[in-house]
C-alpha positions in Angstrom: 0.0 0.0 0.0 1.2 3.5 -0.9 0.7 6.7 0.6 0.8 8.5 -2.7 0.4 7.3 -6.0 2.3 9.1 -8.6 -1.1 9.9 -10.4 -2.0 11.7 -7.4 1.2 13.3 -7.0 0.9 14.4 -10.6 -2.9 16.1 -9.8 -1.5 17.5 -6.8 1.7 19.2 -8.7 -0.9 20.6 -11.5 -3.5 22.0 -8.7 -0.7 23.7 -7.1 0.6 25.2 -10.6 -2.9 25.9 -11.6 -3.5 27.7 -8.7 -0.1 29.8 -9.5 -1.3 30.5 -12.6 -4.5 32.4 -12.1 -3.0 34.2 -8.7 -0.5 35.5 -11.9 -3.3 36.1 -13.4 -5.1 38.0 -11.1 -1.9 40.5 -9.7 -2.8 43.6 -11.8 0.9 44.7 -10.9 3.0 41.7 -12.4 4.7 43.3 -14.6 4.5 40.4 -17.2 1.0 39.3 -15.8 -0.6 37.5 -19.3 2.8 35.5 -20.2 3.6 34.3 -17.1 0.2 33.3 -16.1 -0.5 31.4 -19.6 3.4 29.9 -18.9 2.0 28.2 -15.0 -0.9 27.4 -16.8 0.3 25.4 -19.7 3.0 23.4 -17.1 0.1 22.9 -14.8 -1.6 21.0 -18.2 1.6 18.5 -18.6 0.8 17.4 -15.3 -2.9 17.0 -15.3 -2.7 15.9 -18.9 0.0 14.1 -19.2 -1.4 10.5 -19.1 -4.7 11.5 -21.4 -3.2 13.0 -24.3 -0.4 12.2 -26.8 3.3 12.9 -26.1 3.2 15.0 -29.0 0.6 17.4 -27.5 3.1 17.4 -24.5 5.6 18.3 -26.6 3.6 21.8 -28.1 2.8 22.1 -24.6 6.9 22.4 -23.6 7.4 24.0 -26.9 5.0 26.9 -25.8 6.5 27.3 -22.7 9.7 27.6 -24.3 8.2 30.2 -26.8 7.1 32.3 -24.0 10.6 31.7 -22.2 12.5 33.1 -25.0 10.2 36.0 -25.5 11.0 37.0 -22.1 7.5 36.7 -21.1 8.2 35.1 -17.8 8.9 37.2 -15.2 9.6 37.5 -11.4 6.6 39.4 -9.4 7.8 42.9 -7.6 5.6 41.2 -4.9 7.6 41.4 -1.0 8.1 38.1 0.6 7.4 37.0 4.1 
């Protein structure tokens, strides 16, 4: 018996990123709000899609992310930390 499956640990992981993705998307002063927010949201998809679509969709997935990477889209919020 096993505490946690890795097909829950996968759900988990893509809740949590999912989650990251529309606080992103809701922090008016991110100052790369859109791109960063579509970025958490597309790795939250490999994880909660992973085992129900094709690899290949994957792969645009990553692809995207890289896209967005590139473009520096992806950027660090001017929020203060604890």
């Amino acid at each position: 018996m096993t505490l946690l499956s890795i097909e829950s640990f996968y759900i988990v992981v893509g809740v949590i990123l999912a989650l990251i993705a529309v606080r992103i998307a809701l922090d008016a002063s991110h100052p790369s709000r859109w791109g960063s927010s579509i970025f958490w949201g597309l790795f939250a998809a490999t994880f909660l899609l992973g085992k129900h679509v094709s690899p290949l969709v994957i792969g645009y997935l990553l692809l995207a992310m890289v896209v967005l990477a590139a473009l520096q889209q992806v950027k660090k919020s001017h929020e203060t930390t604890a």
